[in-house]
N, C-alpha and C positions, 0 to 999 in steps of 0.2 A: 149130506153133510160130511164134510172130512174128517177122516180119524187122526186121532192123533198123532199117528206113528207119518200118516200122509202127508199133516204141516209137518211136522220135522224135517221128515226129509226135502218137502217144499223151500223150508227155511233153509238148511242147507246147500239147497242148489243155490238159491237169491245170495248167498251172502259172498264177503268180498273176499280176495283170496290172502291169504296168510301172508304177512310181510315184517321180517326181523326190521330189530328200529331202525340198523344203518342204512337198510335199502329204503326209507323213509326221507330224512334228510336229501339223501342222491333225487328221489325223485322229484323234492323239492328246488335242487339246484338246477335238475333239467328244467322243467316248467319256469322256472326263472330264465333260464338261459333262453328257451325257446321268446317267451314273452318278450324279452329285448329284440330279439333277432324278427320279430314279428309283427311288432306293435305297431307297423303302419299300416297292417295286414288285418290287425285287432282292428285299430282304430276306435270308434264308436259303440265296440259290444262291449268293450269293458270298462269301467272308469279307469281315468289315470290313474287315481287313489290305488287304486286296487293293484295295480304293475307297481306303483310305489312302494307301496306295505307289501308286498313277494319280498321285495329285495328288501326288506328289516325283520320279515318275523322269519326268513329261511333260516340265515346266519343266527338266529336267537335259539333257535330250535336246534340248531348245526351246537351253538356257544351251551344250551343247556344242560343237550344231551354229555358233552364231556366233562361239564359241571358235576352231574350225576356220577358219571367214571369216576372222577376224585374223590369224590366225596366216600362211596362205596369201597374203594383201597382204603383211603385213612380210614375208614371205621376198621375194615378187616383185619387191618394192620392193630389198629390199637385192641379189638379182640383179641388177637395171636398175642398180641406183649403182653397182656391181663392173663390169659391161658398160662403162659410159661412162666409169669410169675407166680399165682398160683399151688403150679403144678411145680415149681420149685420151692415154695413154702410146704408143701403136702409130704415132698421126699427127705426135709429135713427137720 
């Protein structure tokens, strides 16, 4: 029977390797790209649906991720103007 410490590191080895969210989208848009450029090559292993929907949930995931960028400044921003008013109410 394996100890613990064994699957850890087991688990470890198996898992996938670290990828920041930008290089996420990229690989999206390859794998899209490639899929066009291949699809008569694909052919029959993959539904069309499925080369379909690459090319709407890449660009969603591309459109959300910078959704989130916004959203994350306008918060920060309207924290920083709360801060400083505040902290101009405190000094006088």
């Amino acid at each position: 029977m394996a100890t613990a410490k064994a699957r850890s590191k087991k688990a470890r080895a198996d898992s996938k390797p670290r990828q920041d969210f930008v290089a996420i989208p990229q690989l999206g848009l390859k794998a899209q790209a490639l899929a066009q450029q291949h699809a008569a090559a694909i052919g029959t292993r993959l539904p069309a649906a499925f080369l379909t929907a690459l090319g709407a949930v890449v660009p969603a995931a591309i459109t959300s991720r910078h959704g989130a960028v916004q959203s994350a400044a306008a918060q920060n921003a309207a924290v920083r103007a709360e801060f400083e008013a505040l902290r101009s109410k405190k000094t006088t």
